[in-house]
N, C-alpha and C positions, 0 to 999 in steps of 0.2 A: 563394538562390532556394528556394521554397518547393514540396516534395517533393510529385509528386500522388497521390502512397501514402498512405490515407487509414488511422487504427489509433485500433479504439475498445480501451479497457480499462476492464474490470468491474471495481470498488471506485477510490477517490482515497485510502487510507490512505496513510502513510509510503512503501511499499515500492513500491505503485504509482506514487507521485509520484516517486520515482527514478528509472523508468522513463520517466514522461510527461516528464521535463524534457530527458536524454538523447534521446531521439527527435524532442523538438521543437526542441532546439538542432541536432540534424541535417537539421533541416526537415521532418520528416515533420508531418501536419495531426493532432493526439491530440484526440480527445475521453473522455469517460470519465462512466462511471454509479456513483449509490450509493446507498445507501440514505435514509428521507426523518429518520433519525437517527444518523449516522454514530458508529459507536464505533471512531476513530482515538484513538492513545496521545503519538503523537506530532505532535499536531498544530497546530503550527507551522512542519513542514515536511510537510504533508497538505495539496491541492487540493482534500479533502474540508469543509475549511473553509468552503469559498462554501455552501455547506449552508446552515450557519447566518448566514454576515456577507454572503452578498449575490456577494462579491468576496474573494481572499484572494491574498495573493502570497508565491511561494518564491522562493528566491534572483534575483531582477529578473525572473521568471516568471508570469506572469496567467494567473488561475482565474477563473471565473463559473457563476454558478450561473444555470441558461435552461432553459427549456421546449424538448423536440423540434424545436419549429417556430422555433425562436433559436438552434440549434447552429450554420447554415449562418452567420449572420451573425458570432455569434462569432469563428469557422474563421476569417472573412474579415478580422476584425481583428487577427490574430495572437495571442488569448485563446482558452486551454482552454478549452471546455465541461463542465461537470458536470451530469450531469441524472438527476433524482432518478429512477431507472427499475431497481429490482433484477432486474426482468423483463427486459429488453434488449428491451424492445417497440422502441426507436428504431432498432434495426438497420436494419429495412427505409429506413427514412426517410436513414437515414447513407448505408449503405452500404459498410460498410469494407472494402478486402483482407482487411484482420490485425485477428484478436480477440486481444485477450492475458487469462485470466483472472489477474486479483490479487485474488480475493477472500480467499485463505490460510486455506481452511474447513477445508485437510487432507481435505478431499474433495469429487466435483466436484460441483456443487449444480444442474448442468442443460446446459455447455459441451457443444457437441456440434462434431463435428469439421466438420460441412459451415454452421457459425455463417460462414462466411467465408474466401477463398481460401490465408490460414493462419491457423491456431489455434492460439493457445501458452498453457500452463497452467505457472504457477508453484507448484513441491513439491512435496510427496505427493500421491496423489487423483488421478491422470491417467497416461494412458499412450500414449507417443509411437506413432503410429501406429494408434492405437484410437480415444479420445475426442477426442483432439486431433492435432496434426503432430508437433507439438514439445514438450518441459517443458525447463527450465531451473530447476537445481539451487537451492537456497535456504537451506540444510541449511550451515553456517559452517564451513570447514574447505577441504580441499584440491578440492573440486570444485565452490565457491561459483561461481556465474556462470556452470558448463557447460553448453552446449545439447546436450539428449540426443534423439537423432532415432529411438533406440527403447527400449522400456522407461519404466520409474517412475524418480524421483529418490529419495533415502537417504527413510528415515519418519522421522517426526516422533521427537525425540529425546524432546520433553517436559520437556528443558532450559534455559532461557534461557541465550545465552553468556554468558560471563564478562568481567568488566572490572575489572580491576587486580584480579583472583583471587576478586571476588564474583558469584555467582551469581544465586540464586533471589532472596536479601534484598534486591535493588534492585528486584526486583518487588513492587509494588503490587498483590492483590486483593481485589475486595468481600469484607466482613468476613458481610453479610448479603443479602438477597431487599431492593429496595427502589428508592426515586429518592436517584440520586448527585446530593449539592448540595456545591458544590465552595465552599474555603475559598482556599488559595492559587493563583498563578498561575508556568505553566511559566517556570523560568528560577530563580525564585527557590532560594536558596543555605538549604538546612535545617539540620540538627541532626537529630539520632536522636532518635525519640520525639514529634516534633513534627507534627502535624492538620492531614491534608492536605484533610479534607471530612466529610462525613458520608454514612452509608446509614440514613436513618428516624433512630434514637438512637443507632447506633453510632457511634464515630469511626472511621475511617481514617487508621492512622498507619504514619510509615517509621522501618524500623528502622535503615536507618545515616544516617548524615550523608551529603550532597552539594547537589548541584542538581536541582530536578525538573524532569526532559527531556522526559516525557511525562506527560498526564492527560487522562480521558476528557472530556466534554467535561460543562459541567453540567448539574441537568435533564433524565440519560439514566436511564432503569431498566436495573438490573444484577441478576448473578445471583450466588450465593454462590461463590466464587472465581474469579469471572471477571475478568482481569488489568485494571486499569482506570487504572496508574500506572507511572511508571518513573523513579529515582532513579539518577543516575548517579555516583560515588564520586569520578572524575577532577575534577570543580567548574568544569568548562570551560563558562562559561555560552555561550560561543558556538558550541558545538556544538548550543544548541539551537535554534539556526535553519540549520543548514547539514544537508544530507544527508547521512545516512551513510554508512560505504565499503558496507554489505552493499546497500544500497540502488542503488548506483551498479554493484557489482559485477553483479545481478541484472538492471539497466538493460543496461549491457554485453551479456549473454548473448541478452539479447530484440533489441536490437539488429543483435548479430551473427548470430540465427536468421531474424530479417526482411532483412536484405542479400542473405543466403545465398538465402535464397528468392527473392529478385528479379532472381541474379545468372544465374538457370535454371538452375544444377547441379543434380547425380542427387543425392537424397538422400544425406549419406552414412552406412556404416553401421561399424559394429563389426569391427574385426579377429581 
C-alpha cells in the first residue's frame, strides 16, 4: 500500500536516487527536482536521467521527467517525478512532509528548516536543528548512514574513497574550461591511457585501467577540475547499474530519520 507521506528531494544524482528508490520501495510517494542540465557521474543509476531521455529506469525503478502540473499524475502511476526546478518553486504545488536536500554542494544553497514538516540535509553544510531537523552522515567510514539530530556531519575530506587501494587516479577531471563531448560509453572495460572525451582540444584520459562507472553526461560545460568521470579498477561492469552500498547506506539513514519522525518520538539527543 502506498505510504501518504508525501518526500520531495533536491537533486536525482547517484546518491539521491539511493535514497528515492529505498523510500519508494517502502511506499513512500518521492518526487524530486534538478537542474535543467544535470552533472551526475554516475548516471546510469541516476533519476536524473529523465532529464535528458524523457524516462530512465534503475534497478525496475521509473523516473520521468514532467512539468509541476504532471507530478500529481506521475505520483499516481507509481513513476518518480523529476522536474527541472533548482528553485523548489514546486513545493507549494506538492506539498511534501519531508524535504531531503541531496544536492552535495558541501553547503546549504537555500534549505531552510520550515521548507516542510521535516527537513533532512545530507553532509556538511547543515546543522540539525538550525537550517534543517536532521543530517545524515555521508562522509565513508564508521558513521556512513548516521542520523544526526544535532549538530554538522564529519567535513568534506576532499578525498574520494578508495577501491582496491586506488584513490584520487579513478577520478576523472576536466583537464580544461569548455563543452565535454564524450567519446566512450559507461560500462565499457578501458586500459590506462585510453580517451575517454574531449574538453574543446584537450583529450580526457584515465590513468589506470578498469571499467567506466561513471561520466558526465555529453554536451555539459565544465570547469577546470571539476570531477566529470569515475573508473572503477575491480572491472565489475555490473556494478554499473546497481546502486551502490554508500548510496543505499545514506538511503537507510533518511529513511530511518523519516519513520522516527512519524513514529511522534522526542527528538532524540546526545548522551
Amino acid at each position: 500500500m502506498v505510504h501518504d507521506t508525501r518526500v520531495l528531494i533536491k537533486g536525482a544524482g547517484d546518491l539521491a536516487t539511493g535514497i528515492a528508490a529505498r523510500l519508494w520501495r517502502a511506499g513512500f510517494r518521492v518526487a524530486m527536482t534538478e537542474l535543467a542540465q544535470p552533472l551526475a557521474i554516475r548516471r546510469t543509476v541516476a533519476f536524473s536521467e529523465a532529464v535528458y531521455d524523457g524516462e530512465t529506469v534503475v534497478e525496475g525503478i521509473k523516473a520521468r521527467c514532467v512539468g509541476p502540473e504532471s507530478a500529481e499524475a506521475s505520483l499516481n502511476e507509481d513513476v518518480i517525478p523529476v522536474i527541472v526546478d533548482p528553485e523548489l518553486k514546486c513545493i507549494r504545488a506538492l506539498k511534501p512532509r519531508v524535504v531531503v536536500d541531496a544536492i552535495l554542494a558541501k553547503c546549504n544553497l537555500g534549505t531552510r528548516i520550515d521548507d516542510a514538516e521535516l527537513v533532512i540535509g545530507l553532509g556538511p553544510g547543515f546543522t540539525a536543528g538550525q537550517d534543517v531537523h536532521a543530517v545524515v552522515e555521508t562522509n565513508r567510514g564508521h558513521y556512513l548512514g548516521r542520523v544526526l539530530w544535532t549538530g554538522c556531519a564529519q567535513d568534506d575530506t576532499g578525498t574520494p574513497g578508495s577501491i582496491d587501494g586506488i584513490g584520487h587516479e579513478r577520478v576523472i577531471y576536466a583537464p580544461a574550461e569548455g563543452i565535454f563531448v564524450c567519446r566512450q560509453v559507461i560500462g565499457a572495460v578501458l586500459k590506462a591511457g585510453e580517451i575517454l572525451g574531449w574538453v574543446g582540444q584537450t583529450p580526457v584520459v584515465t590513468a589506470i585501467p578498469g571499467v567506466l562507472r561513471g561520466l558526465i553526461h555529453d554536451g555539459v560545460p565544465v570547469n577546470p577540475r571539476m570531477k566529470i568521470g569515475d573508473v572503477d579498477p575491480r572491472a565489475r561492469v555490473e556494478h554499473c547499474r546497481a546502486i551502490s552500498d554508500k548510496a543505499l547506506a545514506v538511503g537507510g539513514g533518511v529513511l530511518e530519520a523519516i519513520l522516527y519522525h512519524l513514529s511522534g518520538r522526542n527528538v532524540p539527543r546526545p548522551a
